[in-house]
C-alpha positions in Angstrom: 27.5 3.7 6.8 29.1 1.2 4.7 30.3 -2.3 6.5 34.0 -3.3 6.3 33.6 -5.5 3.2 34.4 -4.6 -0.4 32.4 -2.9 -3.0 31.7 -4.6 -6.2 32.9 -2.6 -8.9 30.5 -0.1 -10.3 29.3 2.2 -13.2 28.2 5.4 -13.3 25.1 6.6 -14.4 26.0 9.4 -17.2 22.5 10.4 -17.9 19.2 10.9 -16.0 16.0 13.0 -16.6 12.9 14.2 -15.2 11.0 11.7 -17.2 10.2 8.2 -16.6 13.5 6.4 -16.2 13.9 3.0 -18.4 16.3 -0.2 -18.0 19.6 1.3 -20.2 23.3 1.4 -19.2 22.9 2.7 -15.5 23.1 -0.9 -14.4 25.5 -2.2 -16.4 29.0 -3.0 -14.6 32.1 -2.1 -16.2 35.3 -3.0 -13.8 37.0 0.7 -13.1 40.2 1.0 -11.8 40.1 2.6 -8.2 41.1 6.0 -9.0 38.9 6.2 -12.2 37.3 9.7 -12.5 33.7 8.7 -13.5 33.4 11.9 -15.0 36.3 11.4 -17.4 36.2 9.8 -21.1 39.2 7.1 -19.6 36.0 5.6 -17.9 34.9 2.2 -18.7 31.7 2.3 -21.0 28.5 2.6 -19.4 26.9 0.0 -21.9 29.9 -2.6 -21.3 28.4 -6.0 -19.9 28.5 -7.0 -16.0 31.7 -8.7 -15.2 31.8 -12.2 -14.6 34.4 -14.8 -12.7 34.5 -17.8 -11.9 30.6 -18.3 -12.7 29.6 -15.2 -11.2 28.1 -12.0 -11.9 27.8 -8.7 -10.3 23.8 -8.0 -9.8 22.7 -4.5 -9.3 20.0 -5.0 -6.0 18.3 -1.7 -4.6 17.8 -0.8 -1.1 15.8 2.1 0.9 16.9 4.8 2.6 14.8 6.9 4.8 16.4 10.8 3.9 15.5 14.1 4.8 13.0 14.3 2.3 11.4 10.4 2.7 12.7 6.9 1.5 14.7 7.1 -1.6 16.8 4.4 -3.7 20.5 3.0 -3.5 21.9 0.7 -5.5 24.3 -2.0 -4.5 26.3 -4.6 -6.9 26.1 -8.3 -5.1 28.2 -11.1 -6.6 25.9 -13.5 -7.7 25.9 -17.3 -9.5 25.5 -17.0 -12.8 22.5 -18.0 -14.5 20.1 -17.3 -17.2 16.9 -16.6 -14.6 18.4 -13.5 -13.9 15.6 -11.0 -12.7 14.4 -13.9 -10.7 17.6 -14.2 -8.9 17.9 -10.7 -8.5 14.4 -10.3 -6.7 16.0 -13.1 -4.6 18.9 -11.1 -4.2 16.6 -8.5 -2.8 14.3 -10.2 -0.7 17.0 -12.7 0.9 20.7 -10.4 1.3 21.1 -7.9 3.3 22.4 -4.6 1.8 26.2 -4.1 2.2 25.7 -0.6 3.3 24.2 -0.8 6.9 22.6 2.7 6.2 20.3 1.1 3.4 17.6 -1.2 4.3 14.4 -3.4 2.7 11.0 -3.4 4.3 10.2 -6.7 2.6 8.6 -9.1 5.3 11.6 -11.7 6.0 10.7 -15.3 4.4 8.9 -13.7 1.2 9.9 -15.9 -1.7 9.9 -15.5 -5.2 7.7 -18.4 -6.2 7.7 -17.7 -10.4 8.6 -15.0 -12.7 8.0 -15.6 -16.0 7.6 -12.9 -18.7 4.7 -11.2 -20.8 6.5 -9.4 -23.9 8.8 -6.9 -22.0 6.7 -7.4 -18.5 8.4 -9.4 -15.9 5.5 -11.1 -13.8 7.0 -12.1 -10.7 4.9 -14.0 -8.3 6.0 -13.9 -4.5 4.7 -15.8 -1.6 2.1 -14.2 0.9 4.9 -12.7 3.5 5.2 -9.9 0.5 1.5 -8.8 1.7 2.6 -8.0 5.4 2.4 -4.3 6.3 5.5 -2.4 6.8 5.0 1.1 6.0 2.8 3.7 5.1 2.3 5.6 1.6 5.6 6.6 0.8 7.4 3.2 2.1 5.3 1.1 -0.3 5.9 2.6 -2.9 9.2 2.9 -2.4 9.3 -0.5 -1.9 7.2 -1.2 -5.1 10.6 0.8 -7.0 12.4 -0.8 -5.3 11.1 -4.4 -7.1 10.7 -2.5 -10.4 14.6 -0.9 -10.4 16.0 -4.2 -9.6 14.1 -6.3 -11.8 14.3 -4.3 -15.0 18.2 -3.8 -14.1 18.8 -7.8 -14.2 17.1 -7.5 -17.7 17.2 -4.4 -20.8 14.7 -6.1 -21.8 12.6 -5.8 -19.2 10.4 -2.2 -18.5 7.6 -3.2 -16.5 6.8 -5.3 -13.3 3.8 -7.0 -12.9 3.6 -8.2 -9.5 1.7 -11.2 -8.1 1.0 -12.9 -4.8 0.5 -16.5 -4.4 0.0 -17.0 -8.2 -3.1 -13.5 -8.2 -3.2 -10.1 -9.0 -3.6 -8.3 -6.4 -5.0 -4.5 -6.1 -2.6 -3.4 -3.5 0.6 -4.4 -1.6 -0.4 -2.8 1.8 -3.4 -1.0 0.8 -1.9 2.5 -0.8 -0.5 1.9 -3.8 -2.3 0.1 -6.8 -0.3 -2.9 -8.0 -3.4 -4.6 -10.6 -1.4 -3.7 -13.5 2.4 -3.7 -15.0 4.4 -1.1 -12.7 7.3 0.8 -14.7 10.2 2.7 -13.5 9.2 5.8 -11.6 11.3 9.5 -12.3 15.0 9.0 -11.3 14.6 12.4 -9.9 11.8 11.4 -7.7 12.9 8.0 -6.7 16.7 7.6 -6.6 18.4 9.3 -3.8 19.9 12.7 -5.0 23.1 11.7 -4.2 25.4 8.5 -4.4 29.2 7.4 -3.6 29.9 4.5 -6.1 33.7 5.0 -6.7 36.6 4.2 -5.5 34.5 0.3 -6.5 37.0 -1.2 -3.4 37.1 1.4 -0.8 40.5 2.2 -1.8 42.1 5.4 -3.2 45.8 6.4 -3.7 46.8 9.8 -2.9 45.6 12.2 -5.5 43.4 9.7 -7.0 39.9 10.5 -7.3 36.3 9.6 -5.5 33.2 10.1 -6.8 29.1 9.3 -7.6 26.1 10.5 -9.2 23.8 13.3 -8.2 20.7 15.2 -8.8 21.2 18.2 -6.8 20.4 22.1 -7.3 22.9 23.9 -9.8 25.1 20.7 -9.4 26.7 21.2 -6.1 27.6 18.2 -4.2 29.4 18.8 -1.0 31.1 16.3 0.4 34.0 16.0 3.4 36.7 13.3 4.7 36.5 12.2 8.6 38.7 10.7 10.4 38.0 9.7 13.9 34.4 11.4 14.0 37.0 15.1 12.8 36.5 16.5 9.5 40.2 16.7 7.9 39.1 18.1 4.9 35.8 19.1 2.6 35.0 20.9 -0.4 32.2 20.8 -3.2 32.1 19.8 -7.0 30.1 20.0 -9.5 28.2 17.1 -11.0 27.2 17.2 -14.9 24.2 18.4 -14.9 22.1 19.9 -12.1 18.8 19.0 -10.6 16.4 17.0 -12.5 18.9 15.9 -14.2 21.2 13.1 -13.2 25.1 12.8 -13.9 28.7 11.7 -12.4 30.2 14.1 -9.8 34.2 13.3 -8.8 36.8 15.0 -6.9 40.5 14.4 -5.5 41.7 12.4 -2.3 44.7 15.3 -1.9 44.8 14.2 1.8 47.7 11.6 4.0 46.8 8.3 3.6 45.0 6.8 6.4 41.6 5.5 7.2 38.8 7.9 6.3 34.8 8.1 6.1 33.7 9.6 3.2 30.4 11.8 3.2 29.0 13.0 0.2 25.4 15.4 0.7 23.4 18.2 -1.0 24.0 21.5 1.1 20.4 23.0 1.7 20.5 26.7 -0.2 17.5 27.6 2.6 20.4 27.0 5.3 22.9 25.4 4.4 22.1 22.4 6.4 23.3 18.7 5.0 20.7 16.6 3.3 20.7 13.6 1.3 24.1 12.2 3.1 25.5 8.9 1.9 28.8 8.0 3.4 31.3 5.1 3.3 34.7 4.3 4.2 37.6 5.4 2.4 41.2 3.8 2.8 43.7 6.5 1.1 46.8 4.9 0.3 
């Protein structure tokens, strides 16, 4: 679940595929207000630039988190100083900050440093210090994690579509000995590597009455569940549909028609074997 501190503003992916996914729009920033329906033409434009203030920018970082059907990726805006290195300083980002969302996680070994990145045509090569090589998970975590480089870095950058990684200056065949890492990594499916469902709106944690919350999801026929606690009670839940169903990726939203007060917000697939809840992302929700 979230921590108490506010979410950067942030964008809603409007498409996704099966495919292999490719730096576009999806990381791009546009300020929303906070009852913005992300599903709704009013929207901000998905292509509009990051904001910046003051000689900041919002960075789109990517954390883990282990699900019901192993670790998937979140994505998290961090303010960060502006500056023209910016997939190196989003790597940083990664390696150095701890996610916002106390749900999400890295399994980078602390003290790994990004020691160069320079780039190859559209290749990143980012060079890291040895602490990148210590174990910390088994098949599915490293390559997860490996996504996790890849996602952020060709976020910082459209111009960016592969990852070539390198430790203390060498290619290396493997990170922990699963995955092979000797040449340029790209994006892996959206539907395979993001998790299938996401909170992003209201961007502060804040909602009037009546105005709307919302995400993106990649879910069977569409259906995202989700429900508002308050005090470990569900005081209301529902479903909505998000543009387009499973593989497929698109903005889901519905309405905050509840007293204001102090909520947590849970968003989830709804098994259709059982009806059990899976994919659950949560964060607070202050309705006003």
């Amino acid at each position: 679940m979230h921590r108490s501190v506010p979410l950067l503003a942030l964008a809603v992916l409007t498409a996704g595929c099966a495919g292999s996914s490719t730096p576009s729009a999806v990381d791009q920033t546009p300020q929303p207000s906070a009852s913005a329906d992300p599903a709704t033409p009013s929207s901000p434009a998905a292509g509009s630039a990051s904001p910046s203030s003051a000689g900041t920018s919002a960075r789109a970082i990517y954390y883990l988190r282990d699900t019901t059907n192993g670790p998937r990726l979140y994505r998290e805006f961090h303010r960060r100083p502006a500056t023209t290195g910016v997939v190196r300083d989003a790597v940083t980002a990664m390696l150095t900050e701890p996610p916002q969302d106390e749900d999400y996680t890295s399994l980078w070994a602390k003290g790994t440093r990004v020691l160069g990145v320079r780039m190859e045509g559209s290749t990143a090569v980012v060079d890291l210090s040895k602490e990148a090589q210590t174990v910390r998970g088994g098949a599915a975590f490293e390559s997860s994690t490996l996504q996790q480089l890849v996602w952020t870095a060709t976020a910082a950058d459209p111009h960016v579509t592969s990852v070539q990684l390198l430790v203390e200056g060498k290619r290396v065949d493997s990170l922990w000995g699963h995955v092979d890492t000797s040449r340029p990594m790209t994006r892996g499916q959206a539907a395979i590597e993001l998790a299938p469902v996401w909170i992003l709106t209201p961007a502060n944690g804040r909602v009037a009455r009546g105005g709307t919350f919302g995400g993106e999801a990649s879910v069977f026929e569409a259906t995202v569940s989700w429900e508002l606690r308050q005090g470990g009670k569900v005081v209301k839940a529902g479903f909505t549909n998000a543009a387009m169903g499973a593989p497929g990726r698109g903005p889901w939203s519905a309405k905050a028609d509840i007293p204001p007060g102090d909520y947590v917000l849970r968003a989830f697939e709804s098994s259709a074997k059982d009806g059990s809840e899976t994919f659950v992302d949560d964060k607070p929700l202050t309705v006003t």
